[in-house]
Structures are given as C-alpha cells and as structure tokens.
C-alpha positions in Angstrom: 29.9 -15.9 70.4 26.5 -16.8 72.1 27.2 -20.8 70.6 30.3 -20.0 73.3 28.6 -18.4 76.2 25.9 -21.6 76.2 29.2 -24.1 76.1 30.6 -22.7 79.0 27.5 -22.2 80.9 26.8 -25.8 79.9 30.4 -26.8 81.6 29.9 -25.1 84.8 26.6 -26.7 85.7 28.6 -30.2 85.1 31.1 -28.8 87.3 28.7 -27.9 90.4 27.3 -31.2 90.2 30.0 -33.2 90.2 31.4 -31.7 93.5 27.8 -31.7 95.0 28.0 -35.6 94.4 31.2 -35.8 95.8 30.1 -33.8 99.0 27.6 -36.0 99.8 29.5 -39.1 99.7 32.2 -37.8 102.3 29.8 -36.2 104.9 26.4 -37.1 104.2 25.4 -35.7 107.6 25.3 -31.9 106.9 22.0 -30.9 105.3 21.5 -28.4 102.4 21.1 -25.4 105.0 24.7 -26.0 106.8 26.9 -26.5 103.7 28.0 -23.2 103.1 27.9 -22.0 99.4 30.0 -22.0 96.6 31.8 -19.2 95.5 30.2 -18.1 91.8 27.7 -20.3 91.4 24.5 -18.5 93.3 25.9 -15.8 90.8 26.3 -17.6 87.8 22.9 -19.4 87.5 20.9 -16.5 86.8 23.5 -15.0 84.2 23.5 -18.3 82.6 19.5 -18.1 82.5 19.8 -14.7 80.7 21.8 -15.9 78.3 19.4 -19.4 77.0 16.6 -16.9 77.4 18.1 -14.4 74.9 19.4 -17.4 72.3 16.0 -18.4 72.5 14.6 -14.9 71.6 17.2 -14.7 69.0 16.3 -18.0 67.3 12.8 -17.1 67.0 13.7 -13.9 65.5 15.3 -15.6 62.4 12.5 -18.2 62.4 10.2 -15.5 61.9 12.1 -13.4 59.5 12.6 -16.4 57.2 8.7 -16.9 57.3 8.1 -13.3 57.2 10.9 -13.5 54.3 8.9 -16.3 52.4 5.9 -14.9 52.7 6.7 -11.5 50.7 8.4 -13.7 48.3 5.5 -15.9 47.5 4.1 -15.3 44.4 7.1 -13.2 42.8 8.7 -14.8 40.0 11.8 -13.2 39.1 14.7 -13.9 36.9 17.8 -11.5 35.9 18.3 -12.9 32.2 16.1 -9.9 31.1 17.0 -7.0 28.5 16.5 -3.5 27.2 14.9 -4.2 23.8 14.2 -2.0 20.9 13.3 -2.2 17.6 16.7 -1.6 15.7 15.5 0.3 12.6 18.9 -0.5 9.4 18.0 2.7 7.3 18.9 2.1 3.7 18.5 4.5 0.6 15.3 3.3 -2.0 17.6 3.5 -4.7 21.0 3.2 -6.1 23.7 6.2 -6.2 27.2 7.6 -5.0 27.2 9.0 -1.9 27.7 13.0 -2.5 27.4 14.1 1.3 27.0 12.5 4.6 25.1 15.0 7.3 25.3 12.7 10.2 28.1 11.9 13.0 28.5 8.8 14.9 26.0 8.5 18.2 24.2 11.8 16.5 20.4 12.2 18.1 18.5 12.5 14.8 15.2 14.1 14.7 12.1 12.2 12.1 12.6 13.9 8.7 16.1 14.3 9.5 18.6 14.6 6.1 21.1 11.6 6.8 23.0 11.3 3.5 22.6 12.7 0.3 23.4 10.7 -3.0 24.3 11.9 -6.8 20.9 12.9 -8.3 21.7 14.2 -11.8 20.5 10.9 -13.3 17.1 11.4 -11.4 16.8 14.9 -12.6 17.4 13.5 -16.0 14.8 11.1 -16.1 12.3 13.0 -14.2 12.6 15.8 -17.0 12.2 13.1 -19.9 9.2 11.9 -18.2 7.5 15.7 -18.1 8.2 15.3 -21.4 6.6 12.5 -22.2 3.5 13.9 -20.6 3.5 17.6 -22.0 3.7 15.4 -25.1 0.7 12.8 -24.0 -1.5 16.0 -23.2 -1.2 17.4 -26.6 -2.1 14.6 -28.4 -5.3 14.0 -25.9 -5.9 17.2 -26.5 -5.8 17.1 -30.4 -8.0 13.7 -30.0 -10.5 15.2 -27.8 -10.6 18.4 -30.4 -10.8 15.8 -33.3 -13.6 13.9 -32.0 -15.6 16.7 -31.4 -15.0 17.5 -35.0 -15.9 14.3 -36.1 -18.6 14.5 -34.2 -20.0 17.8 -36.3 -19.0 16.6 -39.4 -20.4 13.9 -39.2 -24.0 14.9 -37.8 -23.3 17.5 -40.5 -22.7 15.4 -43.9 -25.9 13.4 -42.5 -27.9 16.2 -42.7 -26.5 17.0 -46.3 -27.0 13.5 -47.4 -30.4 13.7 -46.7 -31.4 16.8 -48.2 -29.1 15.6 -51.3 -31.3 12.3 -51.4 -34.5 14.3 -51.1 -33.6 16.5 -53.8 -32.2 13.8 -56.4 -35.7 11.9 -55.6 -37.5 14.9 -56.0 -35.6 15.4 -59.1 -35.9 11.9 -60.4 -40.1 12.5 -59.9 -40.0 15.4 -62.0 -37.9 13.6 -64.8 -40.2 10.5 -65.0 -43.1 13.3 -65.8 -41.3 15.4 -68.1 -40.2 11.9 -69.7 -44.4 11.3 -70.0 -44.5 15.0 -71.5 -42.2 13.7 -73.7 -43.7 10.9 -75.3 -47.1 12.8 -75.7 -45.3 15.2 -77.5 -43.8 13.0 -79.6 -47.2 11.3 -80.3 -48.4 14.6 -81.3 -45.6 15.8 -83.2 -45.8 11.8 -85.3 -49.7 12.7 -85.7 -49.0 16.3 -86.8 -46.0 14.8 -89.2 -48.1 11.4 -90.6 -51.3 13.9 -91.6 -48.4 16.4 -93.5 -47.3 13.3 -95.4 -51.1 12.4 -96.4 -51.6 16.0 -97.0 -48.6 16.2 -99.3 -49.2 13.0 -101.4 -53.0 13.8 -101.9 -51.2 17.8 -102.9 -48.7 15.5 -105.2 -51.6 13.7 -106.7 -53.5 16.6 -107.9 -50.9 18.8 -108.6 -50.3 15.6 -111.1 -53.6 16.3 -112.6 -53.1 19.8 -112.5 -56.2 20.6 -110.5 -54.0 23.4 -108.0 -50.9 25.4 -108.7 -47.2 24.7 -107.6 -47.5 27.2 -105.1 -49.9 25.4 -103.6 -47.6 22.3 -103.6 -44.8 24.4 -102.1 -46.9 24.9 -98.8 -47.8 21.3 -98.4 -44.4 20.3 -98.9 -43.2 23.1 -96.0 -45.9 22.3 -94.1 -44.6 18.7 -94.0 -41.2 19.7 -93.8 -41.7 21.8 -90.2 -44.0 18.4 -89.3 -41.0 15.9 -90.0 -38.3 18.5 -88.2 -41.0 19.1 -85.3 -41.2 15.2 -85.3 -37.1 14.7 -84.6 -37.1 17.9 -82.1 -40.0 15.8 -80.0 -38.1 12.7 -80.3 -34.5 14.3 -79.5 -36.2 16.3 -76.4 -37.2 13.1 -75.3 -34.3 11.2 -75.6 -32.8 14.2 -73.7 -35.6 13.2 -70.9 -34.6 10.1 -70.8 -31.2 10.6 -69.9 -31.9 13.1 -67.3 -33.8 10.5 -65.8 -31.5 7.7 -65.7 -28.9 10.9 -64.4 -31.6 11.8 -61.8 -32.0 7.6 -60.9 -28.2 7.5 -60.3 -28.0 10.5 -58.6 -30.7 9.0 -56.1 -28.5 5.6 -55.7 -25.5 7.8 -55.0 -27.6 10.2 -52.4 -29.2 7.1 -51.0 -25.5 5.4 -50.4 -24.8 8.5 -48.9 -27.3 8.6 -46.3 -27.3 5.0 -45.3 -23.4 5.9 -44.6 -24.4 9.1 -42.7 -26.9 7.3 -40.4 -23.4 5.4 -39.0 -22.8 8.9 -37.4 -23.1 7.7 -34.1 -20.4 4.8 -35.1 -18.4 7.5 -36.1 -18.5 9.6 -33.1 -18.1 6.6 -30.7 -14.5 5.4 -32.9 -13.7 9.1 -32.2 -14.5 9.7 -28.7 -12.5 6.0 -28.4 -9.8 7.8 -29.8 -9.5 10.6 -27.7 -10.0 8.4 -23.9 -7.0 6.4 -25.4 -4.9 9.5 -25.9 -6.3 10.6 -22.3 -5.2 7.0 -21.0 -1.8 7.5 -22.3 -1.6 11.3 -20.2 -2.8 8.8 -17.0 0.2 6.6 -17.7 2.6 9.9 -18.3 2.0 10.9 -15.1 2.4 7.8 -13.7 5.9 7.3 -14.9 6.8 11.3 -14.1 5.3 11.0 -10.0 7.9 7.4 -10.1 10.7 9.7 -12.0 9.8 12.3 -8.9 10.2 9.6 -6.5 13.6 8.3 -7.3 14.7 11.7 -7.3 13.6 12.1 -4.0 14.8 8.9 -2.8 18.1 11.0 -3.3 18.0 12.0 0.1 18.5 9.3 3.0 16.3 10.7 6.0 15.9 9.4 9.3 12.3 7.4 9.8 11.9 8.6 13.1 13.2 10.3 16.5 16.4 8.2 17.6 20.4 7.9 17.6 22.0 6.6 14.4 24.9 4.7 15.6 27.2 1.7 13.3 27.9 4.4 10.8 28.3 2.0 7.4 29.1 5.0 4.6 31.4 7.1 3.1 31.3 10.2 0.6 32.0 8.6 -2.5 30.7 5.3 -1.6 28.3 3.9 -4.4 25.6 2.4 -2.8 22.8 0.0 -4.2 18.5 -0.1 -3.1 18.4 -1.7 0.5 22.1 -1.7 1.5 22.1 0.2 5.2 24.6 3.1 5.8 23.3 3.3 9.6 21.6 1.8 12.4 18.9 4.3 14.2 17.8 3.4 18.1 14.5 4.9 18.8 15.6 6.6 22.3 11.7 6.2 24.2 10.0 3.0 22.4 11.8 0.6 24.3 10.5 -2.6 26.8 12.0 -5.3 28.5 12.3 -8.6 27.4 12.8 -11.4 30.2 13.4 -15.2 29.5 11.7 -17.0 32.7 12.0 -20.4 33.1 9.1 -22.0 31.7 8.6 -24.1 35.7 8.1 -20.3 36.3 5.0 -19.7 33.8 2.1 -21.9 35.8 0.9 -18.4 37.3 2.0 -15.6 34.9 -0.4 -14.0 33.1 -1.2 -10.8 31.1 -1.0 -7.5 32.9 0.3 -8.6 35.9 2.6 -5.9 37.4 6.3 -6.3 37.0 9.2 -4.4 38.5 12.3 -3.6 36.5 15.8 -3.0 38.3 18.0 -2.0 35.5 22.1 -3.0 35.9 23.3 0.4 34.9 20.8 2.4 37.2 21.0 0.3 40.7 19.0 3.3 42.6 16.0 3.2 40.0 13.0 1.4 39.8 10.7 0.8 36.7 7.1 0.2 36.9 5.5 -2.0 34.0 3.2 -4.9 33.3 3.7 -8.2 31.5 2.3 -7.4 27.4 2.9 -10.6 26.2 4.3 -13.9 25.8 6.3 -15.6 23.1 4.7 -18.3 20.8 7.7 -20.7 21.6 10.7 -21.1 23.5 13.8 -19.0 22.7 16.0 -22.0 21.5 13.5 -22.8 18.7 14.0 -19.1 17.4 17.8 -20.3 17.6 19.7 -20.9 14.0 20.4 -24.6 14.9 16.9 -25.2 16.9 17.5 -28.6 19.3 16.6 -31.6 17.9 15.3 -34.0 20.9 14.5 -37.0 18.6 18.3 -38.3 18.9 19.1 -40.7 21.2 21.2 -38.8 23.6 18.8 -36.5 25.3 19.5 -34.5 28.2 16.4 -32.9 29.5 17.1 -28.8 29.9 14.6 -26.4 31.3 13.9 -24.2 28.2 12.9 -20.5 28.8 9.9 -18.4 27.1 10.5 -14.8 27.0 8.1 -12.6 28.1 7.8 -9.3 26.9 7.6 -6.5 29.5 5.8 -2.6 28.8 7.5 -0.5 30.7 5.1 2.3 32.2 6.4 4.2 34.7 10.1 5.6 33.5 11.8 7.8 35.9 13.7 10.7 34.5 16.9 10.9 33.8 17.0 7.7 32.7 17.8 6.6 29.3 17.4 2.9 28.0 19.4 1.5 25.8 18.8 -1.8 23.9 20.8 -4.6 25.1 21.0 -3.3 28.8 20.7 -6.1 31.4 18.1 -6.2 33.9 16.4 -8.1 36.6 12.8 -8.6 36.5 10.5 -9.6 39.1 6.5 -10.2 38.4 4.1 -10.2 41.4 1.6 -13.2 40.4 -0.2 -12.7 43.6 -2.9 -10.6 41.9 -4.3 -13.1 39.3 
C-alpha cells in the first residue's frame, strides 16, 4: 500500500508541472504572486512529504532488523537432522530353556533387578545337585588324604626310630657274638689241652698197667678221666659252632637293620609323596566347587531380569517358547540416559568445538527448551558407518557435502518431559564462545 501512496504522489507532482509549463507559455506576464493557486496542491505537498519520510523510516527499520537479525545469528550453527538417542539394551537369557512364565507386559516401566521371564529350571537343579555331589565327594577324599599323610607322616618318623634302635641292637648283638665266638675257641683250646694230656695220661696208665706196676682200678680212672676230656672236648667244639652261627645270625640281622634304616632315613620322601597326595585331593575340592558355583549360575540364569531402570518394549517371547543363550525376548529403553545426536554439515565444523553450549528444541515438545553442551564428535562421517560406504574412486563422482554427527549431553531437562530415542530435534550450537 505505501509502494501505492508514493505512485500517486509521484503522478501528481508530474501533473502540477505540466500545467505550470503550460501557464507560462500562454501569459507569461503574471508573476508567481498574481496566479492564484491550485486547488489541492498547497495541501497535497506536505501529505506527500509525510508519506517518503515514513517509507524512508520504514526501510531503515528492516535494514536494521536484518543486521540486527545477522548479528544474533552469527556464530550459531544449527541443523534440524538431530535425534533422541539411547543406548537400546536387547536383553537375552545366558542360557538355553523353555519359557515357563513371562512377568512383563508390552511398554511395562521395569525397575533394575526386575524378574522379566522365567525359563524351565529342573535340568539346572539337576546338575547343580550332581555337582554338590561331586564336591561332598571331593572333600572326603581330601580329607582321608590329608588324614593319611599325617599318618604317614608318624609312621614313618616312627619305623625310623625303630630301625634304628633295631640296628643298634643287632650291632650290639653282633659285638657280643664275635666275643663269645673268642670264648669259644679258648675253650676249645682248653678243653683239646685238657683232652690230649687224658690221652697221654691213659697210654702211659695202659703201658704200666701192661707191666702190671698199678691195678685196673687205677686204669678205670684214667680211662674216665679221658673219657669226660674227649666229651668236654666235643661240648667246647659244639658250643662254638653254636657261636658261630649266632654270629653270622647276629651279622645278618645287622644287614637287614641297616637296610632298614637307610630306608627309614627317606622319611621325609615319604611324607612329601604323602602331603603331595593330600594337596591333589584338595585341588580336586577347588575344581568341585568350581563346577558346582557354574551349576549355580545356570540355574540362576533361569531367571531373565531387567539390567537396569527402563521400558521393555518389542516383546519377542512366548510361554512355551524354547529359547537358546543370546536370543533377545525384549528390547529395554533406559528412560533418563539419553542425548542428542546431530549430523551438521561438515562446512559447518570450522568452529565447533568441545563444550560449547547447545540448545535443543525437541519436535514433540515445541514450548521446551533443553540446555546441553557438545560431548563429542564422531571419528568419521555417517555414510562410512553406512553398510554400502561410498566409493569415490569411480569415475562418476558427484561431490556431496557429507555430515559428522556430533553428539550432544543434554544437562538441563525440564520436567515433565520424557525423551524417547528416535525423537527428532533441532539443534543449534553457539560457537561464539570459543
């Protein structure tokens, strides 16, 4: 409308001095005083004054709200391909089952610890008895190897006391036979003296007795008296035959005591082998218990519970369901560990830095504003995270501004409002700062 007013105020000035020319070249006599005046125009030039004064006023308005515009805008990158993010946790059971009860709904706000679903665990129970089994049975045997090596330990410290005093003994004993053997042989000496002057005490009897110089009775003596000599003779020789034996007995007897002992001194052999015994047996209550805490695991593993606080949503089981290690029955959301992640234009990055402030203007809340800071930025653009990254090495290239995603900590959350991943968002990052 003001474009119209200036038009026409334009066209009426024309008009005036057109007729002004043509005034003057009919009666150029009259001066300016005695021409009398238009009608409208000593009342239309101020109007029309008014008017280019207020376009004028106008025009520098918008000049200086486009500048004024600019200038809060400078430094603000912004970009509205931005989302809520979260990290999407696919809970899965640890080990294979049928699904006996599900305690969860679709969209149900779960609680860490939560019971999600529960799966058949008789064959768990099963094993996890065998395996207290295997271990009451591992700790008796340590035990009875433990008690056994302390046994072998007395024994054995034991029979190498007894081996000694048994090799003292038969030494002892082999000493004393080696001097009864020498009491021996001087008594046989003595009894072969005793017995050789009988016989020369008999023959010189014989002789006379011949020549009748002494009585038979007389002979009869001699001849006892070398009778006991010859008998004494064969008892001295007998006893010391009898010596002799006892010796060599006494001589073996000392081999076997001395074998003994130089087996007893390998007590502490013994004891070791033992004790080696009984810290395998121990070992093997280690591994028992090993395999029952496992056996107690997978039985616990029975029982699907949520990870954390959150919304389980994509429901993926069913009672009756057999399910095997790692396949996910439900998607859980974590409902306040969520950011924002915005893919600028990498022309846009020559100024963005870390923990520059950034203001979040999420679709589905137009009346809020989130408060947050830039965290960090990806290590590549988002298309070579892409399944089929570009390959620019072909010959037909077309140059494409890529984007980087940045990701956004949100700090400042009003109440009220709940994020959920996948929301879109604009994003705007105040650079000004740096």
């Amino acid at each position: 409308m003001s474009t119209s007013v200036a038009v026409t105020d334009v066209s009426e000035g024309n008009d005036r001095n057109d007729r002004a020319e043509r005034a003057s070249k009919v009666d150029p006599a009259p001066t300016a005083q005695d021409v009398p005046p238009v009608a409208g125009v000593a009342s239309a030039s101020p109007k029309g004054r008014a008017r280019k004064l207020l376009l004028a006023v106008a025009a520098a308005g918008v000049v200086a709200a486009g500048v004024g515009f600019w200038a809060s805008r400078r430094g603000i990158e912004d970009t509205d391909n931005a989302q809520v993010d979260a990290e999407l946790v696919a809970v899965a059971p640890r080990t294979a089952g049928m699904v006996t009860v599900v305690h969860f709904a679709e969209n149900q706000a779960v609680k860490a610890g939560d019971l999600l679903v529960t799966l058949d665990d008789a064959p768990a129970k099963a094993r996890l008895a065998q395996a207290q089994a295997n271990l009451d049975v591992a700790l008796a045997n340590a035990e009875a190897a433990e008690a056994d090596a302390r046994t072998a330990a007395i024994n054995a410290r034991g029979n190498r006391s007894v081996t000694e005093a048994s090799l003292k003994a038969a030494s002892a004993g082999a000493l004393s036979s080696k001097d009864q053997i020498a009491e021996g042989e001087a008594r046989v000496k003595a009894a072969e003296a005793a017995f050789a002057q009988a016989r020369t005490e008999k023959e010189r009897t014989m002789r006379l007795h011949e020549g009748g110089a002494i009585a038979q009775a007389e002979v009869d003596m001699v001849q006892a008296s070398h009778d006991s000599a010859a008998a004494a003779l064969e008892q001295a020789r007998a006893h010391l035959q009898g010596l002799r034996s006892s010796a060599a007995q006494a001589r073996s007897m000392v081999q076997e005591a001395s074998a003994r002992a130089t087996q007893a001194q390998d007590v502490e052999v013994i004891v070791s082998q033992a004790e080696a015994r009984a810290r395998a047996a121990r070992a093997q209550v280690g591994t028992a218990e090993a395999a029952r805490d496992l056996a107690a695991l997978d039985l616990s593993y029975t029982q699907v519970r949520a990870p954390q606080d959150g919304v389980v949503s994509k429901k993926n089981v069913a009672v009756g369901q057999t399910l095997s290690a790692g396949t996910p029955v439900v998607q859980l959301v974590p409902e306040r560990q969520v950011w924002v992640t915005a893919n600028f234009k990498e022309t846009q990055l020559e100024h963005m830095r870390q923990g520059q402030p950034v203001t979040v203007h999420v679709d589905a809340y137009p009346g809020f504003s989130l408060k947050g800071e830039v965290e960090s930025f990806s290590g590549a653009t988002g298309a070579k995270f892409a399944l089929l990254p570009p390959d620019n090495a072909t010959g037909n290239f077309t140059k494409v501004v890529q984007r980087v995603p940045a990701r956004v900590r949100l700090t400042e959350i009003p109440a009220g409002v709940t994020l959920r991943p996948g929301m879109s968002a604009d994003v705007s990052v105040d650079t000004r700062g740096r």
